[in-house]
DOTOR-507888 format. One record per residue (C-alpha): x, y, z. Coordinates in steps of 0.1 Angstrom, whole numbers, padded with zeros to 4 digits, always signed. Layout:
N
XYZ;...
% end
This chain:
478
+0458-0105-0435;+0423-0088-0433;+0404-0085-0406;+0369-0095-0399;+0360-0058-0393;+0377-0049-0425;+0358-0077-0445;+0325-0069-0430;+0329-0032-0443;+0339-0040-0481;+0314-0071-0484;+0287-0047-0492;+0295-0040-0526;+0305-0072-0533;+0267-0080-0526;+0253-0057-0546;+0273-0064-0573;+0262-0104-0575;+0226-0082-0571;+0233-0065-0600;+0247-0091-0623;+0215-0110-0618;+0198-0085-0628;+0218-0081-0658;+0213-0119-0666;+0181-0115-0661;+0178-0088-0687;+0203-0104-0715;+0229-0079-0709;+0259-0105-0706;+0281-0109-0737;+0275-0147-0733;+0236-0136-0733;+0237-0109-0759;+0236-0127-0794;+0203-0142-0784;+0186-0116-0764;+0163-0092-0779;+0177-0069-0808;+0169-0036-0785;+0146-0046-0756;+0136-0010-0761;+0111+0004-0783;+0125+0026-0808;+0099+0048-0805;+0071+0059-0785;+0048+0026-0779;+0011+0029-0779;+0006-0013-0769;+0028-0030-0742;+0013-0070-0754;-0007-0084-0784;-0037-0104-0784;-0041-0123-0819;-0071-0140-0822;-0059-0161-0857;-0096-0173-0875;-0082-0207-0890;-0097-0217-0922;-0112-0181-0930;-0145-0166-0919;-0170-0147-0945;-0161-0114-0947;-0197-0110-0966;-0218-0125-0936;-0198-0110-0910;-0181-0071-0911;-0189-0064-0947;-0224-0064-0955;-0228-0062-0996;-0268-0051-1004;-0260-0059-1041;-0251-0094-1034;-0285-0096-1018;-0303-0086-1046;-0282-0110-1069;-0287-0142-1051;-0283-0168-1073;-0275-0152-1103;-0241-0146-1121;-0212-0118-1113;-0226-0086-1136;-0200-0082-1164;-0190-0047-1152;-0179-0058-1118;-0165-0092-1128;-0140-0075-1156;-0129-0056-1124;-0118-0088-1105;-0085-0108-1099;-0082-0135-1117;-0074-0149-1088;-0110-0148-1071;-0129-0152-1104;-0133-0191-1099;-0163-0191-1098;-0183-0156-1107;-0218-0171-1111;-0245-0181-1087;-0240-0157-1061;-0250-0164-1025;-0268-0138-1006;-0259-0134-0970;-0282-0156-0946;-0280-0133-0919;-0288-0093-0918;-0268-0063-0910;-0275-0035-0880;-0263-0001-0872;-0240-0002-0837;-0230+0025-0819;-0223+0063-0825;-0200+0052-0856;-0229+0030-0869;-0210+0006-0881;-0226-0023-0898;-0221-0056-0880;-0240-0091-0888;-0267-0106-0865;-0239-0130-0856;-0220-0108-0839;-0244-0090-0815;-0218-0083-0789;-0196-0077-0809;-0214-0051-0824;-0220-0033-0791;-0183-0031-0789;-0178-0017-0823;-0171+0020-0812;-0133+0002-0803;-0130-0014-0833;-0108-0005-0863;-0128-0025-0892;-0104-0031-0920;-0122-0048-0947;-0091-0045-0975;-0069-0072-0969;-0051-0090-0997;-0029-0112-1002;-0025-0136-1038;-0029-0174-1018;-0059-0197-1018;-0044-0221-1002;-0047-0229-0964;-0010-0233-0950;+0005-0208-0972;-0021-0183-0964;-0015-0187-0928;+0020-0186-0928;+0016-0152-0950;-0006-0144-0920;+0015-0151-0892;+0052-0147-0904;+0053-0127-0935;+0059-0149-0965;+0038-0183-0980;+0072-0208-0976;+0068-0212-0935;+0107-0211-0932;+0105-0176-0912;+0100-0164-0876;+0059-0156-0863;+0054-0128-0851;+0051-0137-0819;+0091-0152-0822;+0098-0117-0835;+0079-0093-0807;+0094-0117-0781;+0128-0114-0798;+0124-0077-0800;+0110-0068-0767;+0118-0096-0741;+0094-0105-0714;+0080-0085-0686;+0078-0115-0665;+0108-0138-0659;+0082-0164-0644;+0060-0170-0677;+0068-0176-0714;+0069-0142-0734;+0050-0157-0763;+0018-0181-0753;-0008-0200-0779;-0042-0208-0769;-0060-0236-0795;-0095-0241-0801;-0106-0267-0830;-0082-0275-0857;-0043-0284-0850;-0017-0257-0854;+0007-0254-0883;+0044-0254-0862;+0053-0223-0880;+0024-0202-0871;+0038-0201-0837;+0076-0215-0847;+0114-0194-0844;+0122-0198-0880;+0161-0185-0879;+0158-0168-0845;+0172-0190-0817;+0148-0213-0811;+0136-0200-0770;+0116-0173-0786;+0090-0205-0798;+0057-0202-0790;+0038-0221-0755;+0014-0241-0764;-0011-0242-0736;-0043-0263-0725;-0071-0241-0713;-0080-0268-0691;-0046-0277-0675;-0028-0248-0683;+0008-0253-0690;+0018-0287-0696;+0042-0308-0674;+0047-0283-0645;+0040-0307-0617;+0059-0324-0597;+0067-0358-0599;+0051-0382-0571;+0079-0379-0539;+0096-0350-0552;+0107-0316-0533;+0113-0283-0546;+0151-0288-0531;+0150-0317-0551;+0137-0303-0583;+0164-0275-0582;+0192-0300-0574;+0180-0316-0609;+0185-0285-0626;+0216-0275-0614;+0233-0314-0624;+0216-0310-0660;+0228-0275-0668;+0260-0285-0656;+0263-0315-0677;+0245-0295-0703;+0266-0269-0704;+0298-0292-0706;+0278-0310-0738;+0275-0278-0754;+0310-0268-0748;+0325-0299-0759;+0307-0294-0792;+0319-0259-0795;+0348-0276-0792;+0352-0301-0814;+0337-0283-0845;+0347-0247-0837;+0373-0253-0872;+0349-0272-0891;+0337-0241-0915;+0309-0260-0935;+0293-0269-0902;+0289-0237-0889;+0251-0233-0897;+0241-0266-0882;+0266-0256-0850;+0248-0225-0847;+0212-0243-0846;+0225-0271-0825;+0237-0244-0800;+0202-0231-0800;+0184-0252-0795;+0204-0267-0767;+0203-0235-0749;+0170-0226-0759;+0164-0263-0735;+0189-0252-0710;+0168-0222-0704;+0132-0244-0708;+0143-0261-0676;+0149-0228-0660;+0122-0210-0668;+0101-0243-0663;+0108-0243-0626;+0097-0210-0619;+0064-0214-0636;+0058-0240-0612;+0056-0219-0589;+0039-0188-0606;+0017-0201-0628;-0010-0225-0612;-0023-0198-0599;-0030-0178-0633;-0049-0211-0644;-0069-0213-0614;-0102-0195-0624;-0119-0193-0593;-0104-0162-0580;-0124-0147-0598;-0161-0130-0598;-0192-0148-0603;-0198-0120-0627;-0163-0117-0642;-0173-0162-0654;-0204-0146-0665;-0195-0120-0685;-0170-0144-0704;-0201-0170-0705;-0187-0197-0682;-0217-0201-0675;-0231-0217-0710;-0220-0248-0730;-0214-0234-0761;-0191-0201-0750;-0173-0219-0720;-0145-0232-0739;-0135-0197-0756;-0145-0175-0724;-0121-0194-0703;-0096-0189-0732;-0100-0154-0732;-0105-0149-0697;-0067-0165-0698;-0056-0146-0716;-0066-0116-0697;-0048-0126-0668;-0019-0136-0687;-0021-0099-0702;-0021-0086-0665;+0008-0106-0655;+0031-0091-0686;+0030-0117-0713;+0040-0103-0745;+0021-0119-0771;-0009-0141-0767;-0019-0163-0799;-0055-0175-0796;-0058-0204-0829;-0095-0202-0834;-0103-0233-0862;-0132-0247-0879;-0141-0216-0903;-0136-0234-0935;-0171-0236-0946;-0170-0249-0978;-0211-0262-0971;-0232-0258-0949;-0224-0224-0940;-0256-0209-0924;-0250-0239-0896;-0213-0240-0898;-0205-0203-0892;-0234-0199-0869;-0221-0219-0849;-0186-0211-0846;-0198-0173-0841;-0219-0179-0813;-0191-0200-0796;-0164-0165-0799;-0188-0138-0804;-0196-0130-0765;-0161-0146-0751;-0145-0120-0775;-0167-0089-0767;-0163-0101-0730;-0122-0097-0733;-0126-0065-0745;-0152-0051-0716;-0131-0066-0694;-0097-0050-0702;-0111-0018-0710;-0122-0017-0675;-0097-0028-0662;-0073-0001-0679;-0055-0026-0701;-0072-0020-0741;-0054+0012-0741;-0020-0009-0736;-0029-0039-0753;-0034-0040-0792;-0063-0067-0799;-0065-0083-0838;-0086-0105-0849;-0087-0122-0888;-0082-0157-0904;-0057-0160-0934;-0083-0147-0957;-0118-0146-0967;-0146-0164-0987;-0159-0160-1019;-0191-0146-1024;-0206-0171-1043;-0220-0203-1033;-0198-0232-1034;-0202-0262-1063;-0214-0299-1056;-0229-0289-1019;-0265-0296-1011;-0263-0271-0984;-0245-0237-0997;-0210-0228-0986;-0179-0202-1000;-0149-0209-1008;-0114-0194-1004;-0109-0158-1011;-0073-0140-1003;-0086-0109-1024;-0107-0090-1003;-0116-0099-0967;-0121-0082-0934;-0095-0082-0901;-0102-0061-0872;-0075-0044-0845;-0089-0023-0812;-0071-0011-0783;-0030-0002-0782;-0033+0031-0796;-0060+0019-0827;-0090+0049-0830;-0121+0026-0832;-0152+0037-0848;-0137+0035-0885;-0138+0014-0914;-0108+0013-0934;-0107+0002-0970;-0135-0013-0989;-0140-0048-1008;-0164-0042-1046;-0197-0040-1047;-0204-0081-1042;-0172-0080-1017;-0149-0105-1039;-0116-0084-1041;-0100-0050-1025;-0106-0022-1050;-0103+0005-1018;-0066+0008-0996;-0058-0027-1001;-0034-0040-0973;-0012-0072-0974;+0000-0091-0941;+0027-0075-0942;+0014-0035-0939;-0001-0051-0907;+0026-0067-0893;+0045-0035-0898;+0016-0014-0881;+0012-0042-0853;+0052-0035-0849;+0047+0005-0850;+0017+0004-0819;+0045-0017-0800;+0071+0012-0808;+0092-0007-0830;+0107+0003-0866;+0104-0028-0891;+0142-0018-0908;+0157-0015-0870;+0141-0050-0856;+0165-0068-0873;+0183-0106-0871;+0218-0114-0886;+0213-0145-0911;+0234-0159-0933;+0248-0126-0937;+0215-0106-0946;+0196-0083-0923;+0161-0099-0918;+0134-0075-0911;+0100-0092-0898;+0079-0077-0926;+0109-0094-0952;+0111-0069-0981;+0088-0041-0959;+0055-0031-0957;+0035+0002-0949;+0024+0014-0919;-0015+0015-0922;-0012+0049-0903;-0052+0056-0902;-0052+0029-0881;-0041+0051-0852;-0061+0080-0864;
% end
């Protein structure tokens, strides 16, 4: 028999250890836990960013009217590509080479790296001593989906994890309360597998959230408690739990099933942990949604205050706070760029709606100490052609993967530098071109992780996020 005495003196430890096992869960560190959790949860290497801002540009903005002024293409206005810079161009982006379209808008000097920005970017340009300007990226798609999957996971198929699934896998969260990996939309609809898993178990899927209403479905239901709500979850992950154990179970022999086992697990406990992580955003996250907390000048700055910014300052002023509360990556699907005609009203318009929201993010975190810690990119899945679109009253571009403009500031990036350089009428790269790819692997390198040690058992190959490799774009850092 023990006595009370002697029970009282060894129950101690015994708390601390159910302390420390939660803490453990918390982390992944269970064996149960481990095949899913992140690959490391520790950089491999000294990180220069803690979270990722990725403000995706759907349908493509100008590069030429925009980052990359072109005072040849200006002087050519409506005439044909000169032979000697046409020979030089990818066949790819040779459709068509003749009447040219001179930017609408002009060019100004900012800051003490005078770099060029475009009238319709006047805050932005004010902010352009933190921006790394890369105006060589390349890829070999015209087409919209495949582009943006190159963009956000590495290849054109949209079978493979985004890099926000790959950072979240890598790195876990730094807040149990909120998803690692959130997705702001603006305009068009998003393409699942810009934000999607891929191969990696499916709870590393991007949140789609409402700028309005924040995250969807966290309220309670009319005559519910919070005793009640966690009652709920405890009978379904029981009776989950048992589901996925009796299908363990009953297939564990079946050889040619084990793929489609291994996704059905997944995905059920990527839903067993939904629930869980659903309940304690109900109680953490209405309060990140809930703007007024902050300054009348803070809503200003982000241009709350106007018609035509408040939808993207509230997304970015989100996304701040999301930022200060440990989210990991933060994809902000800007759409509407495709401006095949009309592009004078089309990307005007679009630019004033982003161009002092954006600025206003950057102000704000660089004030508040975050840009040093938070790596900010901003680019659409390519660029547009230099000359005017066919069949259109109104003049427009058209696609063009050859040559366009993507920039990155904070997280370790040394703004106040152009890198690369598009030809003289900005169709293709002829200067340090860069795929997806090199950026994803320098994206990966400001977060402190190697692209050949982030790495996800599949079908018995390795997967690496940039899929073959890419390069580092070092200068990027300085």
């Amino acid at each position: 028999m023990i006595s009370r005495r002697e029970i009282l003196k060894r129950s101690p430890l015994g708390f601390g250890a159910i302390a420390l096992a939660e803490l453990f869960r918390r982390d992944g560190l269970f064996a149960a836990e481990w095949s899913v959790a992140a690959a490391s949860q520790q950089p491999h290497s000294h990180a220069t960013a803690r979270s990722v801002i990725f403000v995706f540009q759907g349908g493509g903005p100008s590069q030429v009217d925009t980052f990359d002024p072109k005072p040849l293409l200006q002087e050519l206005h409506g005439k044909d590509v000169p032979e000697s810079i046409g020979k030089a161009i990818p066949k790819i982006a040779r459709s068509p080479l003749n009447n040219l379209l001179g930017s609408p808008w002009k060019f100004r000097q900012y800051g003490e790296s005078g770099i060029p920005v475009s009238e319709l970017h006047p805050e932005l340009g004010r902010c352009v001593d933190d921006l790394c300007v890369i105006r060589s990226c390349q890829h070999d798609s015209p087409i919209h989906a495949p582009a943006e999957f190159i963009a956000t996971t590495g290849t054109q198929v949209g079978d493979r994890p985004s890099l926000g699934a790959w950072l979240t896998y890598g790195l876990g969260s730094e807040n149990s309360d909120l998803p690692g990996f959130v997705v702001f939309k603006t305009g068009e609809t998003i393409r699942p597998p810009a934000i999607g898993t891929g191969f990696l178990p499916a709870r590393f899927q991007g949140v789609l959230v409402d700028s309005e209403k924040g995250i969807p479905n966290l309220g309670l239901p009319s005559g519910f408690t919070r005793a009640d709500r966690e009652s709920q979850l405890r009978l379904l992950e029981t009776l989950n739990r048992e589901h996925l154990g009796k299908g363990r179970g009953k297939r564990q022999n079946l050889k040619s099933q084990i793929a489609n086992l291994d996704a059905f697990d997944s995905e059920l406990e990527a839903r067993i942990k939904s629930y869980e992580l659903a309940y304690r955003m109900q109680v953490s996250a209405p309060a990140i949604f809930d703007l007024s907390q902050e300054t009348a000048e803070t809503r200003s700055l982000y241009g709350l205050d106007q018609k035509e910014t408040a939808e993207y300052g509230r997304i970015c002023l989100l996304t701040r706070r999301l930022v200060e509360r440990g989210v990991r990556f933060i994809q902000i699907r800007s759409g509407g760029w495709d401006s095949h005609s009309d592009l004078e009203a089309e990307h005007g318009k679009k630019c004033h709606a982003i161009d002092n929201p954006l600025a206003a993010l950057l102000i704000d975190l660089k004030r508040r100490g975050l840009l040093d810690e938070t790596l900010v990119i901003c680019g659409g899945e390519f660029g547009r052609t230099p000359a005017s679109q066919r069949g259109s009253s109104k003049p427009g571009r058209d696609h063009s993967p050859s040559g366009y403009t993507t920039w990155l500031a904070g997280g370790g990036v040394r703004g106040g530098q152009i890198i690369g350089a598009t030809d003289e009428v900005g169709y293709s790269a002829v200067e340090r071109p860069i795929h997806p790819n090199d950026l994803h692997a320098t994206i990966l390198q400001a977060l402190g992780l190697d692209q050949h040690e982030l790495v996800y058992e599949h079908h018995n190959r390795r997967e690496i996020v940039t899929v073959n490799g890419g390069k580092v774009v070092q200068e990027v850092f300085g």
